[in-house]
N, CA, C and O of each residue as an XYZ file, in Angstrom:
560
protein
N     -60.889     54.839     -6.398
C     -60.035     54.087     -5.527
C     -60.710     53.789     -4.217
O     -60.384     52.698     -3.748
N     -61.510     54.438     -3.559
C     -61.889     54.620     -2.560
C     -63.141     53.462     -2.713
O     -63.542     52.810     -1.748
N     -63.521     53.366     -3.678
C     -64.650     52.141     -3.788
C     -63.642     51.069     -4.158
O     -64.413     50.110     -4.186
N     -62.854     50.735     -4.359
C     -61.821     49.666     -4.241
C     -61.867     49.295     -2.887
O     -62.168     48.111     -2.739
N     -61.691     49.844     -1.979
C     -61.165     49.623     -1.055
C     -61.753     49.570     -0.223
O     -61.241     49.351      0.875
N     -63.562     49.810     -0.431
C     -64.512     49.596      0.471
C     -65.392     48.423      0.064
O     -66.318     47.976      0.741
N     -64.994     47.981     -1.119
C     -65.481     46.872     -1.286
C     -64.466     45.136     -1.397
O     -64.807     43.982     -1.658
N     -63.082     45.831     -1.021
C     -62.480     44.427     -0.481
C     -62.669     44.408      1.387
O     -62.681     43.404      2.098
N     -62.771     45.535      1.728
C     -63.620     45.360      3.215
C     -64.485     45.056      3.654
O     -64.691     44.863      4.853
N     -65.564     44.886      2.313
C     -66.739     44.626      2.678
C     -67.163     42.754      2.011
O     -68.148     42.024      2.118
N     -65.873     42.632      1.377
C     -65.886     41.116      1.173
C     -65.330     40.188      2.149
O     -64.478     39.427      1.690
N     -65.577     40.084      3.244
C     -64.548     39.196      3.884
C     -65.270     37.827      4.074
O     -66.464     37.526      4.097
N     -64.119     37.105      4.203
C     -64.558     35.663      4.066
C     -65.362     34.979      5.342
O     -65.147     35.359      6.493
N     -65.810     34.484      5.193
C     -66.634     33.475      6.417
C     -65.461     33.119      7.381
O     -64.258     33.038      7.129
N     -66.082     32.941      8.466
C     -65.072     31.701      9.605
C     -64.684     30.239      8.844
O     -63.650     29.571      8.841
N     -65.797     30.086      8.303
C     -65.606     28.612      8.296
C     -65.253     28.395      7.137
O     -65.049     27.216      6.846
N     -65.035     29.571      5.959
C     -63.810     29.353      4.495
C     -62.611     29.680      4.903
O     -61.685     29.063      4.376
N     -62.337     30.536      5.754
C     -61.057     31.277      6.153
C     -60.188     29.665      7.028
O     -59.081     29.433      6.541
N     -60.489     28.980      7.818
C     -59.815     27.485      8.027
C     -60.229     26.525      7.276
O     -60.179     25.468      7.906
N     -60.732     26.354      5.910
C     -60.628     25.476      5.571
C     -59.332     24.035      5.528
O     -59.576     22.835      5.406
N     -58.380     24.513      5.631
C     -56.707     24.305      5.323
C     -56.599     23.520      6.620
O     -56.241     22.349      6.742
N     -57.029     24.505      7.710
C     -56.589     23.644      9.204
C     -57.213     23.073      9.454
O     -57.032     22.544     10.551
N     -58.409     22.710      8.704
C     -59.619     21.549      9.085
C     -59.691     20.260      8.242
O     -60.464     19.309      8.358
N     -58.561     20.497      7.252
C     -58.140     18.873      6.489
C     -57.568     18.054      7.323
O     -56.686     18.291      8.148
N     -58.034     17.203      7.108
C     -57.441     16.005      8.146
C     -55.826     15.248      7.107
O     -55.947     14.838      5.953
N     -54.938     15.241      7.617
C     -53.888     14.414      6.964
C     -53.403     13.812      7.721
O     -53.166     14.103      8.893
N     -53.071     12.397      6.860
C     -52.759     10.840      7.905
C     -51.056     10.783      8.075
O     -50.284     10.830      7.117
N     -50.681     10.682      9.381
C     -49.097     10.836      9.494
C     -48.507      9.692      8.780
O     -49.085      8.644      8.492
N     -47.585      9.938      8.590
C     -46.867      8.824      7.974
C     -46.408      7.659      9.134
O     -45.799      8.089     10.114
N     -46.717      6.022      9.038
C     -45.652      5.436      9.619
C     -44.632      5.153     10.494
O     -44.011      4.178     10.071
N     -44.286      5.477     11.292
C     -42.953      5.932     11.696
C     -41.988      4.174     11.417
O     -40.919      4.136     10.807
N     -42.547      3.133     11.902
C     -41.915      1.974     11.114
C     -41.403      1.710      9.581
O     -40.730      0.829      9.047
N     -42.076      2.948      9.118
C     -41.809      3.027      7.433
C     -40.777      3.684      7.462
O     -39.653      3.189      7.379
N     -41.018      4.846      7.581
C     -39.835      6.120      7.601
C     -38.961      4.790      8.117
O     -38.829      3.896      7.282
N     -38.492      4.639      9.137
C     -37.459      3.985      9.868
C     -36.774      2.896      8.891
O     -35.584      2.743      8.613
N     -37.799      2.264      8.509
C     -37.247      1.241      7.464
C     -36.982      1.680      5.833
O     -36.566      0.818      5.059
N     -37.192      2.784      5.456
C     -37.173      3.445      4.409
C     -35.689      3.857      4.265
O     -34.835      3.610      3.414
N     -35.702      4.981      6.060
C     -34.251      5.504      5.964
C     -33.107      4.225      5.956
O     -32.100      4.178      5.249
N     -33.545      3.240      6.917
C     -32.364      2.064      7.180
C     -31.667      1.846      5.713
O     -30.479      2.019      5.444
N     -33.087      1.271      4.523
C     -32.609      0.977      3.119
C     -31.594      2.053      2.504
O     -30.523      1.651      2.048
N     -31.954      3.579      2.484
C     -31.228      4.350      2.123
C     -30.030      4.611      2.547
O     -29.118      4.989      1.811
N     -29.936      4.426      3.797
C     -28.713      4.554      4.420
C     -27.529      3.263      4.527
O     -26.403      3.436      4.992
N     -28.005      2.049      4.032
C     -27.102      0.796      3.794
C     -27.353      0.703      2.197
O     -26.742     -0.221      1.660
N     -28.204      1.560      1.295
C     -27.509      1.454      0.099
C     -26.532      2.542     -0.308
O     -25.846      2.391     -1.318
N     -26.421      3.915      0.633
C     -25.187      4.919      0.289
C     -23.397      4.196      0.856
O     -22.275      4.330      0.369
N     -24.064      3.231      2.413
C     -23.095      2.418      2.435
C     -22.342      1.503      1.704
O     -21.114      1.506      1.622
N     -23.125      0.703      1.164
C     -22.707     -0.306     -0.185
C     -21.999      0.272     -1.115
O     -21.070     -0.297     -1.689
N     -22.634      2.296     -1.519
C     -21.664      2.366     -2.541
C     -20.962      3.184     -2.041
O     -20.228      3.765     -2.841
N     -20.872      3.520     -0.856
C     -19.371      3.942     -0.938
C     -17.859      2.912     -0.174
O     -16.678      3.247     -0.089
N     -18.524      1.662      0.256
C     -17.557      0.755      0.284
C     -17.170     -0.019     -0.816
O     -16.146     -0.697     -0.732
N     -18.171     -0.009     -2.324
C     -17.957     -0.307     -2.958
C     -16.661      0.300     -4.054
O     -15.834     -0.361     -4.681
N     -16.810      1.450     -4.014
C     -15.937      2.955     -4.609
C     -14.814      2.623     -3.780
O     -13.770      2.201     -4.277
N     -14.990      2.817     -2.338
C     -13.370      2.280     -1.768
C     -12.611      1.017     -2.254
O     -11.435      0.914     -2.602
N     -13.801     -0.117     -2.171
C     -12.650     -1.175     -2.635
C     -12.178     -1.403     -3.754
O     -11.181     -2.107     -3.919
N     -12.921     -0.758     -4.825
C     -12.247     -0.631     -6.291
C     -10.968      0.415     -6.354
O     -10.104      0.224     -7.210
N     -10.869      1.454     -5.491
C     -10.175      2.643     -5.576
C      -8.697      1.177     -4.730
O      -7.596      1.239     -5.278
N      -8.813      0.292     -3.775
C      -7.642      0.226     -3.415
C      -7.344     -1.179     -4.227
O      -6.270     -1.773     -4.131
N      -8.558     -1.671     -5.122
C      -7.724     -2.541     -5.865
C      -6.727     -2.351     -6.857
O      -5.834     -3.085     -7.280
N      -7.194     -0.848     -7.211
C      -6.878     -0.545     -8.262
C      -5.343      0.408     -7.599
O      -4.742      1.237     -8.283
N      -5.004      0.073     -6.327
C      -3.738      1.035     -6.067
C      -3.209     -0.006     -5.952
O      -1.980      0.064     -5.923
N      -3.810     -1.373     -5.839
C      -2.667     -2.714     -5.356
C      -1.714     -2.940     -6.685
O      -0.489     -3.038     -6.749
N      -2.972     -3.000     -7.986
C      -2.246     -3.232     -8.792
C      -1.074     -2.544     -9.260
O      -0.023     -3.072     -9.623
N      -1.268     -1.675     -9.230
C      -0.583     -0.224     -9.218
C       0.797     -0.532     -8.592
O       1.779     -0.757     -9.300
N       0.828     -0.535     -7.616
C       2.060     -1.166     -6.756
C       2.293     -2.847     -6.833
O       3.118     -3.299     -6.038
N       1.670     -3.713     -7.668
C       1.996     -4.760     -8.178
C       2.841     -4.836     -9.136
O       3.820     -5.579     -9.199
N       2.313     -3.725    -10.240
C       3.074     -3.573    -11.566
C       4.330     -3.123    -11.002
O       5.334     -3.749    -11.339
N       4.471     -2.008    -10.087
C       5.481     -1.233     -9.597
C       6.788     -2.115     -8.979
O       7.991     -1.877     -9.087
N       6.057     -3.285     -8.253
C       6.785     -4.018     -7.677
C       7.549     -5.350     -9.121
O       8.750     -5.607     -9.047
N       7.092     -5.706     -9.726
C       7.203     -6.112    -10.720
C       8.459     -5.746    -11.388
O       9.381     -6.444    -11.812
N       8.264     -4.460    -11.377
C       9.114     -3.971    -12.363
C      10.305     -3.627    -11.855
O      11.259     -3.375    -12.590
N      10.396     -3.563    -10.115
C      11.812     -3.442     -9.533
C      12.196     -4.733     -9.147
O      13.246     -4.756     -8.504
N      11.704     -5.720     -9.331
C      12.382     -7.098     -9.278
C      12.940     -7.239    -10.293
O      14.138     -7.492    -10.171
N      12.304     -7.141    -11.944
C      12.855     -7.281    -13.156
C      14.195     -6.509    -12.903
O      15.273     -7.038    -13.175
N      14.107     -5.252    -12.377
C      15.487     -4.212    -12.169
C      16.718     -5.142    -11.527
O      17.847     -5.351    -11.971
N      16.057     -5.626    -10.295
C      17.303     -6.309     -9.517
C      17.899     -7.154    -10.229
O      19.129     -7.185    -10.220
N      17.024     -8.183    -11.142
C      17.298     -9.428    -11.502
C      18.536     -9.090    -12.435
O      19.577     -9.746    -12.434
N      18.236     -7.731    -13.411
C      18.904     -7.310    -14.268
C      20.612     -6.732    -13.904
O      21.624     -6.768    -14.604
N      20.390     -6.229    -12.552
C      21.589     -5.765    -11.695
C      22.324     -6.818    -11.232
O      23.533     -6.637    -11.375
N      21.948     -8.097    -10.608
C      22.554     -8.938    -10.415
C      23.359     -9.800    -11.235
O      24.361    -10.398    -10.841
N      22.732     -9.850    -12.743
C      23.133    -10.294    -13.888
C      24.302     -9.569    -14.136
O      25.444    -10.024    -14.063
N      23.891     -8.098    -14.516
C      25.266     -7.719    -14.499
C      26.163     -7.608    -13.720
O      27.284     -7.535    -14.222
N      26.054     -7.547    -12.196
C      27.338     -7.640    -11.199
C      27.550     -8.895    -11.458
O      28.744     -9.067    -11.702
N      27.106     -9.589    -11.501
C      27.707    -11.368    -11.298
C      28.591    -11.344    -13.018
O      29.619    -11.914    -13.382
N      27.906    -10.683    -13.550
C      28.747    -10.846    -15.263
C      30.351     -9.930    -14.754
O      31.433    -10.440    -15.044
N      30.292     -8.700    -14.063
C      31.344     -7.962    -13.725
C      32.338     -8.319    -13.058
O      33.488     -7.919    -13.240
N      31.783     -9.511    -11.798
C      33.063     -9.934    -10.564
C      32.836    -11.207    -10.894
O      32.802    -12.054    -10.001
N      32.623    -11.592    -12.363
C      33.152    -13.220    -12.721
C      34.380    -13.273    -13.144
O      34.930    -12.249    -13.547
N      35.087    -14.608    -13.122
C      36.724    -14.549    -12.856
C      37.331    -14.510    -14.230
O      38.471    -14.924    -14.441
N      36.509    -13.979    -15.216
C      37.135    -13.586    -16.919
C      36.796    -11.988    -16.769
O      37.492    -11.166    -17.366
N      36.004    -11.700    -16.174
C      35.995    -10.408    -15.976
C      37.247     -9.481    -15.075
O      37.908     -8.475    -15.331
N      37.163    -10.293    -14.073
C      38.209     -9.738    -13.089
C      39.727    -10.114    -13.531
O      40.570     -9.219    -13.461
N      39.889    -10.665    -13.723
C      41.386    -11.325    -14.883
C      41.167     -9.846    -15.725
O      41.795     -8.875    -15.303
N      40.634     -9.747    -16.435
C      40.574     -9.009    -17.580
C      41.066     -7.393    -16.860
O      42.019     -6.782    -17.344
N      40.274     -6.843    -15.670
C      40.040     -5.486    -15.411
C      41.808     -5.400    -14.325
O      42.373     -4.409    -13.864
N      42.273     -7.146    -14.251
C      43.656     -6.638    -13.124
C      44.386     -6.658    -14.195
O      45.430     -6.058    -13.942
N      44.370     -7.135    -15.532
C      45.242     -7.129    -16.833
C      45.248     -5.100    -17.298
O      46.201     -4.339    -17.129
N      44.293     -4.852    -17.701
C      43.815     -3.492    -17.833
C      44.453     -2.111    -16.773
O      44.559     -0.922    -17.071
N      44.787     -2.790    -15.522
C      44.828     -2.415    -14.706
C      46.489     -2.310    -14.298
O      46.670     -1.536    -13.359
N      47.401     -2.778    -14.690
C      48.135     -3.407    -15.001
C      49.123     -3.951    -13.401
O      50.271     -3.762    -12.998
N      47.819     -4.738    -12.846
C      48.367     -5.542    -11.469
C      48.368     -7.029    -11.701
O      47.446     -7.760    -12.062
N      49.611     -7.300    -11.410
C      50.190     -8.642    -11.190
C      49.477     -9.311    -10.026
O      49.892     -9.139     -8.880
N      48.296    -10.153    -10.313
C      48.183    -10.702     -8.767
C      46.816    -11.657     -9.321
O      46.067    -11.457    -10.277
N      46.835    -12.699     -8.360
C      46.443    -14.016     -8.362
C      45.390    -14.552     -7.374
O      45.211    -14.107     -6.240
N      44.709    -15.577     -7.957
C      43.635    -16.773     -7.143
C      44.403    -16.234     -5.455
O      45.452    -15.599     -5.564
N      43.992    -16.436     -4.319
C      43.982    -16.978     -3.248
C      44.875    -18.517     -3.116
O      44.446    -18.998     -4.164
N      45.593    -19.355     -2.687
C      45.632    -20.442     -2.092
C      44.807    -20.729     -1.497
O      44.156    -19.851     -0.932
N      44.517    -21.889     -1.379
C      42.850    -22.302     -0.317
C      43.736    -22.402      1.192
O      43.007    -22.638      2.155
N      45.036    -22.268      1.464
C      45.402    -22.100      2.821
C      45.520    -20.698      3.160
O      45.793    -20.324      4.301
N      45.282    -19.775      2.005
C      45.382    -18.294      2.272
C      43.626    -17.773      2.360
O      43.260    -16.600      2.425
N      43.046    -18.553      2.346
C      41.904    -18.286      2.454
C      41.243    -18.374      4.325
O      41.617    -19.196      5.161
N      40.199    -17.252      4.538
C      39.771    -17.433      5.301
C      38.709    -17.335      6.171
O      38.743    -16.209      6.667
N      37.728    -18.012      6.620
C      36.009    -17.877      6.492
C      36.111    -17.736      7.775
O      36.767    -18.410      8.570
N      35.126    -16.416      8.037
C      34.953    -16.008      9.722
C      33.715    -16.474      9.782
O      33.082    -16.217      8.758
N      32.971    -17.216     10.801
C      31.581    -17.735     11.027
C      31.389    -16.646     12.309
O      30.194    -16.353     12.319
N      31.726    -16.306     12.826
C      30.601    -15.501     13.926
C      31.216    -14.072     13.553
O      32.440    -14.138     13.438
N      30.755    -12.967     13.363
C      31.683    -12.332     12.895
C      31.177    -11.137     14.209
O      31.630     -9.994     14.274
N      30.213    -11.689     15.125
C      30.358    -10.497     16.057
C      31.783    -11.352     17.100
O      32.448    -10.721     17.923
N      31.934    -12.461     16.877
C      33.254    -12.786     18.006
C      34.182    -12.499     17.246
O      35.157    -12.815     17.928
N      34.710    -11.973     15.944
C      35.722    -11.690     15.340
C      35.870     -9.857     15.852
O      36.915     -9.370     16.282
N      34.799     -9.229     15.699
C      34.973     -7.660     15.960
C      34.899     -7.670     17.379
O      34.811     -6.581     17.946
N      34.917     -8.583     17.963
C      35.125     -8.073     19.615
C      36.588     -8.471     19.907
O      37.160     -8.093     20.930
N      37.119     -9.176     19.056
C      38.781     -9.591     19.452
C      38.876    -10.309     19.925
O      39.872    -10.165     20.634
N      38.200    -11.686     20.153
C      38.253    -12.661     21.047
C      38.612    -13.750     20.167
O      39.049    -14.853     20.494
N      38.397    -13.348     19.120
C      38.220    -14.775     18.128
C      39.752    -14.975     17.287
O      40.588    -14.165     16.886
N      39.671    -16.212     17.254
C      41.030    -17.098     17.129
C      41.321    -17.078     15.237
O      40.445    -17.762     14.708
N      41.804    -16.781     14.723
C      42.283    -17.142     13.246
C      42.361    -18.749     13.121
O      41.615    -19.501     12.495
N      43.468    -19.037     13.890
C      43.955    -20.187     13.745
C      42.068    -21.773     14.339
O      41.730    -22.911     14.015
N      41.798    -21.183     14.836
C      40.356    -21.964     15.524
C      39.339    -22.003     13.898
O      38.935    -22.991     13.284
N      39.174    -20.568     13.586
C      38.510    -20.612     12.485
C      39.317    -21.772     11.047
O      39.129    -22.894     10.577
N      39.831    -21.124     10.934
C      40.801    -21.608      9.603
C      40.867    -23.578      9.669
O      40.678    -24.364      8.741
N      41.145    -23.820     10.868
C      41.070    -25.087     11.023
C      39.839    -25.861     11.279
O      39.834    -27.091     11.327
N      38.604    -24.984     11.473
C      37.358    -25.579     11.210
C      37.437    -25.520     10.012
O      37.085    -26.675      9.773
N      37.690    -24.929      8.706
C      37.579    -24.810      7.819
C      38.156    -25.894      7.086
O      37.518    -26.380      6.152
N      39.640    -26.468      7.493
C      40.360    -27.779      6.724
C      39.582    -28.846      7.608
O      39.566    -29.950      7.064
N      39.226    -28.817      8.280
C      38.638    -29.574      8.740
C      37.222    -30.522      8.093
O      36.886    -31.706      8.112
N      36.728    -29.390      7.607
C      35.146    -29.253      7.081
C      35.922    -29.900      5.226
O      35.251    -30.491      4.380
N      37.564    -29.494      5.076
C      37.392    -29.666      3.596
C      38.185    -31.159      3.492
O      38.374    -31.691      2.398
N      38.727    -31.909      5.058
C      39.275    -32.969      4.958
C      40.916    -33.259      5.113
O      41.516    -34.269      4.743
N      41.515    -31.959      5.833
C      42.829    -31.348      5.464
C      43.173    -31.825      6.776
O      44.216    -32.453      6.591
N      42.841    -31.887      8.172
C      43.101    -32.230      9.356
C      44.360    -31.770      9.069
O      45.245    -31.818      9.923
């Protein structure tokens, strides 16, 4: 052992093998490269991730297109049937069922409020309204 160890002491390397490493010359890179290297990399991670966004919110439009779609079909369907419910064979039918005696309006028992915030403040005339109304139908 002891000659082991006197003969890696007695091998030592030169000055001038021992830096070989720090005496390579290496050429820096660019810095206009790098710069323009990173720019490319960094407006193509942009591209895809604005690209990923705008597919992600086309794909929520539709989403809420179909959605919307399908609650118009709803209304259209609701209106059908209320208008089928408070049509005047319907309503005949449900005061028959019902068993109330009672009738059309007279068109002089009828009566159309046009401003209806001057009606809830109490200012407003029955008789003013009603007679715009024969008025409008030729009744003077």
């Amino acid at each position: 052992m002891s000659r082991k160890k006197t003969q890696s002491k007695t091998r030592r390397r030169s000055s001038s093998n021992r830096n070989r490493k720090l005496k390579a010359e290496a050429r820096p890179l660019p810095t206009r490269s790098v710069l323009v290297c990173s720019s490319i990399v960094c407006m193509a991670l942009a591209y895809l991730w604005l690209s990923s966004r705008t597919e992600a919110l086309a794909q929520q439009i539709k989403v809420e297109e179909n959605a919307l779609t399908d609650l118009r079909r709803d209304v259209a369907a609701e209106e059908v049937r209320w208008n089928d419910m408070i049509g005047p064979r319907n309503l005949k039918l449900a005061l028959k069922e019902n068993n109330l005696n009672m009738d059309w309006p007279k068109p002089e028992q009828v009566l159309h409020i046009r401003d209806m915030a001057l009606w809830e403040s109490g200012r407003g005339n029955l008789n003013h309204y009603s007679s715009v109304d024969d008025r409008e139908r030729g009744r003077h």
